[in-house]
N, C-alpha and C positions, 0 to 999 in steps of 0.2 A: 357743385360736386364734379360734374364734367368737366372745366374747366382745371379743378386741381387732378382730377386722373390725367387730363390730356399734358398738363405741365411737367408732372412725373414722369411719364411714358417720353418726354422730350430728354428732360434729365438724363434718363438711365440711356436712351440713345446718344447724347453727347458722350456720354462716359463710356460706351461699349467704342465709341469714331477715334477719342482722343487718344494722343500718344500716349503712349510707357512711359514712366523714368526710373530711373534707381528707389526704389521704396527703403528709404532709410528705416529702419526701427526703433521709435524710441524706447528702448528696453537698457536693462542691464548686460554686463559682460557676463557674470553667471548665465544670466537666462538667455543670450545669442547663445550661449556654449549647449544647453538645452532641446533647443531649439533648430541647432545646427544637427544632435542628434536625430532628434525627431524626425528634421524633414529632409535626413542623409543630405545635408549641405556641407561650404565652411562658411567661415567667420572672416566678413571682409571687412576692414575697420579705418576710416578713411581719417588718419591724425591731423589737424587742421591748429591753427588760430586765425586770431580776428584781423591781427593786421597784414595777414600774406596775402598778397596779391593772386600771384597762381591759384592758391587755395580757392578766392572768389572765383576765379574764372572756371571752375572745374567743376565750381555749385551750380553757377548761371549758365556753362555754354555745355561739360560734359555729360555730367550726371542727366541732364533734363533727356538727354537725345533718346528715343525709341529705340534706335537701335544698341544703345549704353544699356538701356532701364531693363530690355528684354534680357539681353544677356546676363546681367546682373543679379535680376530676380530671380534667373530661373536655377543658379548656381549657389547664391550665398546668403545667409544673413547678414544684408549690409547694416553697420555703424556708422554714425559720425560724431568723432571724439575730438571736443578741444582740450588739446595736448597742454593747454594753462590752467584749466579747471577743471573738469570732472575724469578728463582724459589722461591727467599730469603722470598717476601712478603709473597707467599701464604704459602709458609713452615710454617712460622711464623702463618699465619690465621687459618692453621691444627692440631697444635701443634707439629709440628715434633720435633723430638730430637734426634734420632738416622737414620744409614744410612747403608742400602737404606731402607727407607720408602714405602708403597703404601698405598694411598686414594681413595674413592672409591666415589663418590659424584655421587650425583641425576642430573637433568638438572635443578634443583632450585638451583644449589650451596649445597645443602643440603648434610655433611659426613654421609653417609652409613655405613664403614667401613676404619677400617685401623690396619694394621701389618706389618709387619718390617723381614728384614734380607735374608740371602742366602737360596733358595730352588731350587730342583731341578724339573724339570718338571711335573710330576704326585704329588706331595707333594705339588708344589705350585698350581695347578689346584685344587686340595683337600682344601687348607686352603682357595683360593677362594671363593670356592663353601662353606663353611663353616662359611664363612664370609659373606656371602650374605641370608644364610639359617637360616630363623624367629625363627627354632628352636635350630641352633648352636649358637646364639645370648647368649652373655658372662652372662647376669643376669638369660636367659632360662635355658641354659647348669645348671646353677650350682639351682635351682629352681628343675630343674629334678633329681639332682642327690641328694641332700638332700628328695627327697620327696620319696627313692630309687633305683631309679633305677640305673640298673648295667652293661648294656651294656656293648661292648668296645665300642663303637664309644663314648658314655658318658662319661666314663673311663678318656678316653685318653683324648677328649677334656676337663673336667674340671680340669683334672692334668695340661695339657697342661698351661690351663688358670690362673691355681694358678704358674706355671713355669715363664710364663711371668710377671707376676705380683712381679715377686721376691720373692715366697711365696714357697723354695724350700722343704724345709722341710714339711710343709704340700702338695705339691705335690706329693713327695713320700710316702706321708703318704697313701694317695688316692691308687696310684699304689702297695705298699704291700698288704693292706689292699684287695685288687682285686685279686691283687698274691694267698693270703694265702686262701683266699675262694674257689679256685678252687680244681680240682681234678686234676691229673697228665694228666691225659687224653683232661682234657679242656685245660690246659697250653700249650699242643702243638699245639692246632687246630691255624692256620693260622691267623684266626682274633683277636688272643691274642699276636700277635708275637710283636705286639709295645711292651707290658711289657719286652722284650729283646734288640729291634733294637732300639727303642728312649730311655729308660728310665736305661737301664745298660748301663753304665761307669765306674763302677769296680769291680772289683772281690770277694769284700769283703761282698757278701750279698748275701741273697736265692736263687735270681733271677738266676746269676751267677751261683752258683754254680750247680742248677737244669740245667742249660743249658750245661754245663760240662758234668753230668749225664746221659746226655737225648739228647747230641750231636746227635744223630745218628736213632732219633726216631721222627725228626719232618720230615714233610712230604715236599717235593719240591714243590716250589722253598725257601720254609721257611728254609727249613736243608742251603741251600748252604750260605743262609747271616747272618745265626745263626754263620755256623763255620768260617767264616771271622770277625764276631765279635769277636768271641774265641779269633781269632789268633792276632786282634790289640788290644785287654783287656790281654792277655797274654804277648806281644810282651812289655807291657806300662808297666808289673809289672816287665821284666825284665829291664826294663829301671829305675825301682826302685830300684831295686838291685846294678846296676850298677853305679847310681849315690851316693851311698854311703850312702843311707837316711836309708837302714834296720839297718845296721854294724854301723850309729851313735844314732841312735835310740834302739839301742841294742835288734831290733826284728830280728836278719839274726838265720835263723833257715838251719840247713844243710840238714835235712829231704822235709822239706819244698822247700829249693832250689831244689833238687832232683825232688823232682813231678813235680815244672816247668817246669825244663828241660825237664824232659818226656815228661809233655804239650804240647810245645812248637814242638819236634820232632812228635808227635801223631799228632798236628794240620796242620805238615808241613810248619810251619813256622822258623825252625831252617834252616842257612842257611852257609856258608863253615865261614864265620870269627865267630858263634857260640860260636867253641870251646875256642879262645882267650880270647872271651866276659864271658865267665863262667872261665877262671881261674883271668880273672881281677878281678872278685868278690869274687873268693873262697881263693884267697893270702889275700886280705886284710884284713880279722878278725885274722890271722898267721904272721900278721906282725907291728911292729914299723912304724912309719910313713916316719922316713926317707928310712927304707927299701920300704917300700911300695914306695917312691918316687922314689928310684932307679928302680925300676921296672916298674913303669910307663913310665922312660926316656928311658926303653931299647927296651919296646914293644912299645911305641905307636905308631910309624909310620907302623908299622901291622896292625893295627887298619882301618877297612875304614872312610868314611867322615862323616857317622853320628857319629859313636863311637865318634870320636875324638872332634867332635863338644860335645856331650855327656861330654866328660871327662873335656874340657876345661871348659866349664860352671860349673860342680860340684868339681874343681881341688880343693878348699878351703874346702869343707865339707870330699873327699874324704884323704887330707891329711891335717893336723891343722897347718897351716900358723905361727909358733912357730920362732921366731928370727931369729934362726940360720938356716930357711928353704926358709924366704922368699925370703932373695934375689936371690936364685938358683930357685926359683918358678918362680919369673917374667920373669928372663933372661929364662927358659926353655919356657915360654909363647911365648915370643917376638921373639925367635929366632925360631919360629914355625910358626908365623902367616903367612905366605906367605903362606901357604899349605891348610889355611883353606876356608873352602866356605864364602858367606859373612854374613851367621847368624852364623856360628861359630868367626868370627873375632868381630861379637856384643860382641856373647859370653863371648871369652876371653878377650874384652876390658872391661866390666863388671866389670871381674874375678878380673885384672890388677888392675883398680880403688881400689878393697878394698884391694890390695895387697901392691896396693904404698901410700894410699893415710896415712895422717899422723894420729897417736894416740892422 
């Protein structure tokens, strides 16, 4: 008998230690509507199916977080609806279209709110809170910032708002425009760092490049997710290089390359197969394409598994699929494929297709 009291008494203390998460309910939409009365809440209803990706990542990495579950519980009755079978009607009655969805409804039934996609913990607690707030309300945000104002929290939300809306171009327009009004000294202050971490994705613009500059002058914890952006904005334009887009497009500049590289070593993002991945790109403006072909069959198993995945998918743009080339192309494809992972074997299956298929 001691023994099961003292087991119990363990039990109920793991359960008082362990984290929160979102307490999904399995109940009805009538009775969250109930229930949302009951316990002055709303009704937060997460639309999902079985083969979205984002969807899984939101069950295993957001939902579970303590600081997700606390928030959540203490505001809504959460759902979780698959938008293909139990969920289909109401998806349909919310307008869902893309997945995972969330809805935010009153205990009238009445939508609140609704946004879409993969966040992570504190980002999605923000769009919540953002989405519930009279004055982050999509016709207010942009109401306020025509009428001036310039915040970041404005900023960001009405770019944000014209981003979603497919309106990317003038999004950005918003976000420069915010850019170039500042001083050097505002650009680094912390509450401007979205014009970096959300709204650069590449290299080829102010933003970018002031962040290169000015790597080493933003304050922590800003500095540490600045230079990690560096390193995967830098890491993407070597993968430009590599897939043969500068050398066909006849921008590969060998100066240019150079700074990369430096880049790349500066940000500590060069790593030991590096030096392989820089002569795969610096041979092929110095070579014929069947040279360059023989040289692809001699190094590529030096190559690691993204490389090759890399190579296999640009094999056609990197060497021009000319008569007398193809059919040593597909056989070098095919007698490869065991090696690759399985988005490199999409890849090359791809590749294959426009390689065999007929004229």
């Amino acid at each position: 008998m001691k023994k099961i009291a003292i087991a119990s008494l363990l039990l109920a203390a793991t359960a008082l230690v362990s984290p929160a998460q979102t307490e999904f309910r399995h109940i009805g939409f009538d009775e969250a509507l109930k229930a949302a009365k009951q316990e002055n809440k709303l009704v937060f209803i997460d639309f999902f199916t079985t083969w979205c990706g984002p969807c899984k990542m939101m069950s295993s990495k957001t939902f579970p977080q303590k600081e997700v579950g606390d928030f959540m519980n203490a505001k809504f009755i959460p759902l979780k609806l698959d938008a293909e079978k139990e969920g289909e009607e109401l998806a349909r009655q919310y307008g869902v279209q893309a997945y995972p969805t969330y809805v935010v409804i009153d205990a009238d039934g009445k939508e609140v709110a609704k946004f879409t996609g993969y966040m992570d913990g504190q980002k999605f607690i923000d769009k919540v809170d953002a989405a519930l707030d009279p004055e982050q309300q999509p016709a207010r945000i942009k109401s306020r910032y025509e009428a001036g104002e310039r915040t970041p929290k404005v900023v960001n939300a009405y770019a944000m708002q014209l981003m979603e809306q497919r309106k990317e171009d003038e999004g950005f327009k918003v976000v420069d425009e915010y850019f170039n009004s500042l001083s050097d000294a505002d650009r680094l202050k912390p509450e401007n760092a979205f014009l970096f971490t959300v709204y650069t994705i590449n290299l080829d613009n102010d933003r970018a490049r002031f962040m290169t500059a000015h790597r080493d002058e933003f304050p922590e914890p800003v500095r540490g997710d600045i230079n990690k952006l560096l390193g995967r904005l830098y890491n993407s334009s070597l993968n430009t290089y590599f897939s043969g887009y500068m050398f066909r497009e006849g921008k590969y500049d060998v100066q240019k390359f150079n700074d990369l590289k430096a880049m790349l070593d500066t940000l500590g993002v060069a790593t030991s197969d590096n030096a392989l991945v820089y002569e795969f790109v610096e041979k092929r403006p110095g070579m014929t394409d069947a040279e360059y072909f023989d040289f692809i069959k001699a190094n590529y198993s030096k190559l690691t598994p993204h490389w090759r995945d890399m190579l296999f998918l640009n094999l056609t743009r990197l060497v021009t699929p000319e008569p007398e080339l193809k059919g040593d192309m597909s056989k070098f494809l095919r007698a490869n494929l065991s090696e690759l992972s399985p988005i490199g074997i999409q890849f090359a299956g791809r590749t294959l297709q426009g390689l065999e298929s007929e004229d």
